[in-house]
PAMAR-118523 format. One line per field, with one value per residue (C-alpha): x, y, z. Coordinates in nm, 2 decimals. Layout:
<rs>
X: [X, ...]
Y: [Y, ...]
Z: [Z, ...]
</rs>
This chain:
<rs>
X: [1.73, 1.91, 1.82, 1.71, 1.49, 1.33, 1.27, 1.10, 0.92, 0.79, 0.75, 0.53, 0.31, 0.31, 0.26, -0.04, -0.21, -0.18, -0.23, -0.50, -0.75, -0.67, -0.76, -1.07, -1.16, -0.99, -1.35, -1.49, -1.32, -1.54, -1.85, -1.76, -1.71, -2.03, -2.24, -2.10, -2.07, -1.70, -1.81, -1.95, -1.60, -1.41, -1.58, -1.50, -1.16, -1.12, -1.25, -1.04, -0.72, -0.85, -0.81, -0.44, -0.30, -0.55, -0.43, -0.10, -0.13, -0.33, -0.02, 0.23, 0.56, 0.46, 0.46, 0.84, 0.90, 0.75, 0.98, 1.29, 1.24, 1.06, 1.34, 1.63, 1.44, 1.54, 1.18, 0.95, 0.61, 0.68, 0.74, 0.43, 0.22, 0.36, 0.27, -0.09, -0.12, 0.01, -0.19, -0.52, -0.47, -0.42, -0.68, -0.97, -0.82, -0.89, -1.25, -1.36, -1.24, -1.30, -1.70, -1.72, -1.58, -1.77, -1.87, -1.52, -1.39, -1.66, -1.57, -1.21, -1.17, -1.49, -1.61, -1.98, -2.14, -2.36, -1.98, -1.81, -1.91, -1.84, -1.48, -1.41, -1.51, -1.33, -1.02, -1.06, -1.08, -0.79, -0.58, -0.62, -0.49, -0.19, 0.05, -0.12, -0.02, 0.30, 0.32, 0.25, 0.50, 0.79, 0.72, 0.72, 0.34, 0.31, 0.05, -0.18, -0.16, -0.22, -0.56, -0.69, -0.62, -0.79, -1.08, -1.12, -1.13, -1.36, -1.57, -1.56, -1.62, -1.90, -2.07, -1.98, -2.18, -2.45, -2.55, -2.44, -2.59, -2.81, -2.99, -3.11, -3.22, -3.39, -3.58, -3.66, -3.78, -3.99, -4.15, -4.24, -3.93, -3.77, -3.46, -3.67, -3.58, -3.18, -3.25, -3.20, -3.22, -2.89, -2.74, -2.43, -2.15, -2.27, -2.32, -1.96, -1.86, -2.09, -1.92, -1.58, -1.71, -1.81, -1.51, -1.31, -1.49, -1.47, -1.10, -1.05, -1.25, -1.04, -0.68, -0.87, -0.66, -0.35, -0.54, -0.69, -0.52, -0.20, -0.12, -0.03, 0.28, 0.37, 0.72, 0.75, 1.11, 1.08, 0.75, 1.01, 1.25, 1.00, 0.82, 1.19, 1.23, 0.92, 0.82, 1.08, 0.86, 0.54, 0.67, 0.81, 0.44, 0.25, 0.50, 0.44, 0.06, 0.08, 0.28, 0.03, -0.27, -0.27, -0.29, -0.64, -0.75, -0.57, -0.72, -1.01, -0.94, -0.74, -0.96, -1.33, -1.61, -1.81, -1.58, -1.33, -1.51, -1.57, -1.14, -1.08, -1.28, -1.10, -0.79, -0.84, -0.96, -0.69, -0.43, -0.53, -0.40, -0.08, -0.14, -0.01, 0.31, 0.21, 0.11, 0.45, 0.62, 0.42, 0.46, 0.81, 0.87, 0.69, 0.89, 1.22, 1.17, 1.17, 1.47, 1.66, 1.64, 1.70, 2.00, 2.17, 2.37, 2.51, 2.77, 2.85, 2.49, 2.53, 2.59, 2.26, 2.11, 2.24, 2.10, 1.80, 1.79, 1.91, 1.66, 1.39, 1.51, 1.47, 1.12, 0.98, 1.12, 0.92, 0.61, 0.67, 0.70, 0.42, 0.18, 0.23, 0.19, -0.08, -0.26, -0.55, -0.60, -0.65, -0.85, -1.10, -1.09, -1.13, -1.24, -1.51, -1.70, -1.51, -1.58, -1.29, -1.07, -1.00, -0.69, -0.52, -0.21, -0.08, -0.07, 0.28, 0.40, 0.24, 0.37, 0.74, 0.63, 0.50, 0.85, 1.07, 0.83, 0.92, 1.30, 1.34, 1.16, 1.48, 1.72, 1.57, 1.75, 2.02, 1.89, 1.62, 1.91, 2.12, 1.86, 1.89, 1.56, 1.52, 1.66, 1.41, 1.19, 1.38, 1.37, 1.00, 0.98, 1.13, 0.93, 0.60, 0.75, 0.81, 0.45, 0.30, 0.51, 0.45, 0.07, -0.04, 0.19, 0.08, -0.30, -0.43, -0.27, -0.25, -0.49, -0.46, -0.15, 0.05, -0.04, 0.10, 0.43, 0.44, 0.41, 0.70, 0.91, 0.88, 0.97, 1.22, 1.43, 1.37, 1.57, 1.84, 1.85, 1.80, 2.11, 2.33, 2.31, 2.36, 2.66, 2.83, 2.65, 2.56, 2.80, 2.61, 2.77, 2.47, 2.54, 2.49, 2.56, 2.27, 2.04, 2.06, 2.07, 1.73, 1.61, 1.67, 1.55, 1.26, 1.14, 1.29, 1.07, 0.78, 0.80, 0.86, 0.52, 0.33, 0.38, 0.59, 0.40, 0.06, -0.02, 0.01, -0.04, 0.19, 0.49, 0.45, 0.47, 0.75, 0.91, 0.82, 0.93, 1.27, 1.31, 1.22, 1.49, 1.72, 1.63, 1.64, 1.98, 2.18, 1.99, 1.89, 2.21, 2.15, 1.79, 1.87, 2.10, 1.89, 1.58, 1.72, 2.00, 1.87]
Y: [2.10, 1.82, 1.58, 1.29, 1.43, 1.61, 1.28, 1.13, 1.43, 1.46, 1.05, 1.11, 1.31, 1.10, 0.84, 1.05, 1.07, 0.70, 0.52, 0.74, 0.70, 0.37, 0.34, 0.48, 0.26, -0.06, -0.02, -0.11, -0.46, -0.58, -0.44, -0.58, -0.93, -0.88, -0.75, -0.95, -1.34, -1.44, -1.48, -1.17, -1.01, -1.26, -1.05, -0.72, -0.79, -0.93, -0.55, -0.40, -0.63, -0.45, -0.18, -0.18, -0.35, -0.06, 0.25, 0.14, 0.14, 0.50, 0.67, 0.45, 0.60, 0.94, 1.03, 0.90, 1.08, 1.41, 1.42, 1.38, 1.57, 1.88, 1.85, 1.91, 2.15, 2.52, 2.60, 2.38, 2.49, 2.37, 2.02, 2.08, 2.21, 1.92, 1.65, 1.73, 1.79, 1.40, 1.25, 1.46, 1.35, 0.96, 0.95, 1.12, 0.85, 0.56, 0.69, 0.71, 0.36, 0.18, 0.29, 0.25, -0.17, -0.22, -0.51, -0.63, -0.52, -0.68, -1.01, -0.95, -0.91, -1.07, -0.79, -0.81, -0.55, -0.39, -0.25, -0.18, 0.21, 0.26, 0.14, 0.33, 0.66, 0.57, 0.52, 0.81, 1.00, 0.86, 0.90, 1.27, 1.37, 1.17, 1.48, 1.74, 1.50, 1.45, 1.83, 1.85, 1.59, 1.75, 2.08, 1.93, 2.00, 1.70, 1.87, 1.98, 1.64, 1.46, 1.66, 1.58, 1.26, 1.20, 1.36, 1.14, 0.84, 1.01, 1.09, 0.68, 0.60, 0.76, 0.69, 0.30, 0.33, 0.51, 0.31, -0.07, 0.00, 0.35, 0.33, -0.01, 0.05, 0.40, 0.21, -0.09, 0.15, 0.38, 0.20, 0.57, 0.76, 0.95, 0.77, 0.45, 0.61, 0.56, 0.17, -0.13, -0.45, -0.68, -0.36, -0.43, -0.41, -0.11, 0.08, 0.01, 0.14, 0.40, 0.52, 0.51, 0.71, 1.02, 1.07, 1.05, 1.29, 1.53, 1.44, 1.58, 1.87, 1.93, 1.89, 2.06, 2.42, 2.31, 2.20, 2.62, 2.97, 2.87, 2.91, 2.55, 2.46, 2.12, 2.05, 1.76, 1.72, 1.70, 1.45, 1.20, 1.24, 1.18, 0.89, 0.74, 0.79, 0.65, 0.35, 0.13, 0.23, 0.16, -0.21, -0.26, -0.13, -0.37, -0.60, -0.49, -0.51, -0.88, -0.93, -0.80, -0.84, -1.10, -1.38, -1.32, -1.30, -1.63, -1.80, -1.68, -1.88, -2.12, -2.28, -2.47, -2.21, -2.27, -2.25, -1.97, -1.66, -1.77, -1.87, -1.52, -1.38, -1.56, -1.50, -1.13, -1.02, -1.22, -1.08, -0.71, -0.77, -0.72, -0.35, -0.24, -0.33, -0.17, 0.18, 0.16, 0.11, 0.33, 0.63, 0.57, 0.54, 0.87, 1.02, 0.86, 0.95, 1.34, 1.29, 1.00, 1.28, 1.61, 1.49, 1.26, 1.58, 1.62, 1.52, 1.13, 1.09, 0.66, 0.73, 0.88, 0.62, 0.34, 0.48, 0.48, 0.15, 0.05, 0.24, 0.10, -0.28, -0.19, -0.03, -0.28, -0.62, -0.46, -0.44, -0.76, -0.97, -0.71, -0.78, -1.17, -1.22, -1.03, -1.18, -1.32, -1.03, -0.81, -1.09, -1.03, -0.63, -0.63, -1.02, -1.11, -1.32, -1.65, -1.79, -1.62, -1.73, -2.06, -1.78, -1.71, -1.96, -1.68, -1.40, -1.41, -1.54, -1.24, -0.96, -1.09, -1.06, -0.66, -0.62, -0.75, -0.54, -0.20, -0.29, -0.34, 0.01, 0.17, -0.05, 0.07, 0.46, 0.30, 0.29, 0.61, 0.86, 0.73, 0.71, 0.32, 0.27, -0.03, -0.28, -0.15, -0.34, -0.59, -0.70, -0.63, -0.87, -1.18, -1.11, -1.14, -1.43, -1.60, -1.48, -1.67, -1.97, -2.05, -1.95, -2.19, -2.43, -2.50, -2.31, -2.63, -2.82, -2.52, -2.30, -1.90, -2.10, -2.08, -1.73, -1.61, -1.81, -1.70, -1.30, -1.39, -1.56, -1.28, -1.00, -1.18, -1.22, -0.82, -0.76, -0.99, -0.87, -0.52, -0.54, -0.70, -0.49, -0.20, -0.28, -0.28, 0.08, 0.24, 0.10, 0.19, 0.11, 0.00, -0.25, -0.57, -0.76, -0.53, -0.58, -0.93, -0.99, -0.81, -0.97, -1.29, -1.27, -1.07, -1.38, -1.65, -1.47, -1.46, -1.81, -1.97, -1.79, -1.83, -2.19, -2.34, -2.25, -2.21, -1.89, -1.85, -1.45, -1.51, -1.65, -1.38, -1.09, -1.25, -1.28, -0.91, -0.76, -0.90, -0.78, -0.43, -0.45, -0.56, -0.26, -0.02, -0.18, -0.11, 0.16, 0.42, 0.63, 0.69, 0.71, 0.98, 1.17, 1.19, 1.34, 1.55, 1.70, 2.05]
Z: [1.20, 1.26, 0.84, 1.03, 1.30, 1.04, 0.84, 1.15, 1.21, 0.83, 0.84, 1.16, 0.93, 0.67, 0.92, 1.05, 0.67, 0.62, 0.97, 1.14, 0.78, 0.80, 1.17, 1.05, 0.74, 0.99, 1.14, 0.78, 0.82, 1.10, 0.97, 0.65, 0.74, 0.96, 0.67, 0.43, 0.38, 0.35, -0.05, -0.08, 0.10, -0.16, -0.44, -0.31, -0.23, -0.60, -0.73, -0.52, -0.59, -1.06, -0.85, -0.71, -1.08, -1.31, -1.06, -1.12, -1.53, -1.49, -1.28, -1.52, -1.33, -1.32, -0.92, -0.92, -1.21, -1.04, -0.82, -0.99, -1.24, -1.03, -0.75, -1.01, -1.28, -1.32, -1.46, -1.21, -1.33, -1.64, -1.47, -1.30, -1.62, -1.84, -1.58, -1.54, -1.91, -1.94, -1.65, -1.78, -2.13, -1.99, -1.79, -2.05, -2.31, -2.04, -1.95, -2.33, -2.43, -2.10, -2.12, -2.51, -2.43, -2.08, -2.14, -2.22, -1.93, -1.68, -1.90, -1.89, -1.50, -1.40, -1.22, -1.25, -1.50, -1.17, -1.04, -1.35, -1.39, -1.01, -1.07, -1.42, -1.21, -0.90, -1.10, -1.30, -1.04, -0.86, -1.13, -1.12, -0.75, -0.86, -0.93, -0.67, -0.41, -0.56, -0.56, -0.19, -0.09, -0.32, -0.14, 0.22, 0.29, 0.48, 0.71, 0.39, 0.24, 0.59, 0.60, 0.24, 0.30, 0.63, 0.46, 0.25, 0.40, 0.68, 0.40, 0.26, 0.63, 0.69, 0.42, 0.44, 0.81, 0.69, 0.38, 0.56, 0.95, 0.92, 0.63, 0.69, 1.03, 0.98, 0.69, 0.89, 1.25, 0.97, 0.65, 0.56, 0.57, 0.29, 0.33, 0.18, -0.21, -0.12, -0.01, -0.18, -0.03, -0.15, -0.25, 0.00, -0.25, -0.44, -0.14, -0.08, -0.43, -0.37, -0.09, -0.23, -0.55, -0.38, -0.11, -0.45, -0.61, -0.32, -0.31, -0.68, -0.56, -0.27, -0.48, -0.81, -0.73, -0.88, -1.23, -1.25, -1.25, -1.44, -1.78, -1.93, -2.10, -2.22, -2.29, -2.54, -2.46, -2.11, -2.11, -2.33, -2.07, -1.76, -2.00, -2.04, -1.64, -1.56, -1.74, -1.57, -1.32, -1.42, -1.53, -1.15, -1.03, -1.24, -1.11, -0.73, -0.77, -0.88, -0.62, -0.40, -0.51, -0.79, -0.58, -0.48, -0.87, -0.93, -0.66, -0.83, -1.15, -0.97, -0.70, -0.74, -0.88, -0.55, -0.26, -0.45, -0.33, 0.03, 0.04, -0.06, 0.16, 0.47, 0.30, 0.22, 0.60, 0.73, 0.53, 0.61, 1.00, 0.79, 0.76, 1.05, 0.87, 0.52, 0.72, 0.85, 0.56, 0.34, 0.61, 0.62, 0.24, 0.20, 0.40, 0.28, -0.11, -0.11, 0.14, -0.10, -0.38, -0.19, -0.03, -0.33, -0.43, -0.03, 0.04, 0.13, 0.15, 0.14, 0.54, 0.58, 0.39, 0.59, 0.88, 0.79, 0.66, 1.00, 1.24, 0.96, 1.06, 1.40, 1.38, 1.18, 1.37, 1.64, 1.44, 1.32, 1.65, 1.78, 1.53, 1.56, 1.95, 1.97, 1.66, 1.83, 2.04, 1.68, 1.50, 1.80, 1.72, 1.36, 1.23, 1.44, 1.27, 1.40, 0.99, 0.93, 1.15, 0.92, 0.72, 1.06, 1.01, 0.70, 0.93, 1.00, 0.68, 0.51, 0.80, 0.72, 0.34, 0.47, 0.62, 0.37, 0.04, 0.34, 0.36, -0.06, -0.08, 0.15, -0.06, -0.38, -0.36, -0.49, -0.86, -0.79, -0.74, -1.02, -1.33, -1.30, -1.29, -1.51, -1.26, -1.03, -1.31, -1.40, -1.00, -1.00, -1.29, -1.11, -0.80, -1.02, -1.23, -0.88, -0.75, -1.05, -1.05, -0.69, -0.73, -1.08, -0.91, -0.56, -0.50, -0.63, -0.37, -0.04, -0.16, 0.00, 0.20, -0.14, -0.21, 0.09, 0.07, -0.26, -0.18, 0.10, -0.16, -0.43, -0.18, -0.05, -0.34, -0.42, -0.15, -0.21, -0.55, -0.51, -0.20, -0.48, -0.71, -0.48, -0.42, -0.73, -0.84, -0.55, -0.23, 0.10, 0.38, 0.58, 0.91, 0.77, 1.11, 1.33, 1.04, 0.99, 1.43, 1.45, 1.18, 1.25, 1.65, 1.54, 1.25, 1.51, 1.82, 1.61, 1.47, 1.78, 1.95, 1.66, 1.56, 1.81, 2.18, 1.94, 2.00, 2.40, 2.47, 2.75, 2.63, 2.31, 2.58, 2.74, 2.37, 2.30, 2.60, 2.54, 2.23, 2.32, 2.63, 2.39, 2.15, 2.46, 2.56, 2.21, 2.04, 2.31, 2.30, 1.88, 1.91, 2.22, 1.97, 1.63, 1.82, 2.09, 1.90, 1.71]
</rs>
């Protein structure tokens, strides 16, 4: 099969495990910002912002790792064996000292004390499907992992509308049920946690085969070698997750006691109209790494590279303009609750940011295949040096408008960064002048609709429309040849 089409066609399945459980937990965002007061979505959002920086710190480096080290190795159980060993080990330390120092904890990330135990288990358990996914992936199960993963979410779904809209009503038509002994009354937030607990838990059960019937070697050498590998990549993670998330803990500490919670909350459900650009990327990435490292030892693989940095461009420019004319149209869907509606104006500052985080993930392979891992950190580190900067500099003064120039700005510069330095270790000979032309129409089409004619659906659709014709026009003969040519 033709390497590219069968990148599409594993990225479509990646696509599938990462878009359609996010289709299904999108529907949590309305019924959370209907349930919830924008304060009391400020507060989850802030838990779940512990969680993206702490599940970072648990997998420190250790999926990339997998997979360089398991596609190249002679002896790959021993990779496999050694890396669960590690991640086991890791994990058991973390769930001994974070319940002995609770209380530090909840002080330390000003979680309340109610959520903490929810979030020690949830990351726990997180932390341990970490290598069996990354052993699905290396061995191009994409239809395996796709189900596991759609569980699970099903599972947090489900759950989320039976606890939040069920319970409550069965309770409220029957003051004698037996579902009375599962209801609390401003139990919201817990339920939420709740929720989120168990389809972990079932995960782990689900992924628990690869953990029993082997025997168990751990190769010292090796785990030095992978530790080496992958700690440059834990340090750009942490940096990634404050570029990502740290912005709604600072506003936290950053904006008046009273009205912080509430700005987050409008901030928070305004940034997630964002994640149609995230899934994209993220389905795309996933389908990019095994292929970055399978195909480094082919021959003149910097072609295939380029190309798909190229048809990435062109995807996401569509997504881009996409999600920004028809913002208003999606705020309906999935924020209804017009309180809100305030965050809109960072929608397409923090889509671009989406796009530009999606296009330094395909410039990254650069350092990935050649061991240079480190400036993958170093890079990371200036994005989250920037992130801060901007954030203790100007939330004061713009509030959530700062954090989301300041996500832009960090991931930004990754890319300019992470394209220089490419090209004196890695040359690629990607198209500069088609990436930079649908770039630019793409940002100008959606500034101009956004900003410029305030919004108007019509003259969006007129913008989008043209830019697909224009697509159509100059990329239909490629696009013809990658997926109808065996």
């Amino acid at each position: 099969m033709n390497p590219l089409k069968k990148l599409f066609k594993q990225t479509f399945i990646y696509g599938l495990a990462t878009v359609l459980p996010r289709m299904l937990s999108f529907l949590l965002l309305p019924l959370y910002t209907e349930v919830l007061e924008t304060a009391g979505f400020g507060e989850v959002s802030i838990i779940f912002s512990w969680f993206a920086i702490f599940n970072v710190i648990l997998s420190y480096g250790m999926e990339t790792a997998f997979f360089r080290f398991y596609t190249k190795a002679i002896d790959r159980k021993t990779v496999v064996t050694t890396s669960l060993i590690s991640i086991g080990v890791t994990t058991l330390v973390f769930l001994v000292l974070a319940f002995l120092f609770k209380d530090a904890v909840a002080g330390f990330t000003n979680i309340d004390e109610k959520y903490i135990s929810y979030t020690i288990w949830i990351l726990a358990l997180d932390a341990l499907v970490i290598v069996p996914f990354a052993w699905l992936r290396a061995n191009e199960k994409p239809m395996r992992y796709a189900l596991v993963k759609i569980f699970n979410v099903a599972i947090n779904f489900g759950l989320n509308v039976f606890f939040l809209i069920l319970l409550p009503q069965m309770v409220a038509d029957n003051a004698d049920s037996s579902f009375n002994a599962l209801y609390r009354t401003d139990f919201e937030i817990s339920y939420i946690f709740i929720s989120n607990l168990i389809a972990s838990g079932i995960t782990f059960l689900l992924m628990l085969r690869l953990y029993i019937r082997r025997p168990y070697v751990f190769d010292k050498e090796l785990w030095l070698q992978m530790m080496h590998y992958a700690l440059p990549v834990l340090v750009a993670g942490i940096a990634f997750s404050i570029n990502e998330v740290f912005d709604k803990i600072l506003l936290s500490y950053l904006l008046p006691e009273d009205i912080a919670e509430s700005e987050i909350g409008k901030y928070s459900a305004c940034y997630r109209l964002s994640v149609f650009m995230t899934l994209f990327a993220t389905a795309f990435r996933m389908g990019i790494e095994p292929f970055f490292f399978s195909h480094s030892t082919s021959e003149k693989p910097q072609r295939a590279y380029a190309q798909i940095t190229n048809y990435f461009v062109i995807l996401g420019s569509i997504i881009l303009l996409g999600v920004v004319v028809f913002a208003d149209v999606l705020k309906l869907i999935l924020v209804r609750d017009e309180s809100y509606w305030e965050a809109m104006s960072i929608v397409p500052i923090v889509v671009l940011a989406s796009f530009c985080l999606g296009i330094y993930h395909n410039l990254s392979v650069w350092y990935k295949v050649t061991d240079r891992t480190k400036f993958g950190a170093y890079i990371s580190l200036i994005g989250a040096v920037l992130t801060i900067i901007i954030n203790f500099a100007f939330i004061p003064y713009f509030g959530y408008v700062a954090s989301a120039v300041a996500t832009l700005v960090a991931y930004a510069s990754m890319v300019i960064l992470s394209f220089f330095f490419g090209r004196m270790y890695y040359p690629i000979p990607y198209n500069h002048r088609k990436i930079v032309f649908y770039l630019v129409v793409s940002i100008l089409f959606s500034m101009l609709s956004f900003y410029v004619f305030n919004r108007n659906l019509i003259i969006g659709s007129i913008f989008f429309i043209l830019f697909l014709g224009m697509v159509y026009r100059l990329e239909s003969d490629k696009l013809k040849q990658i997926f109808l040519r065996k």
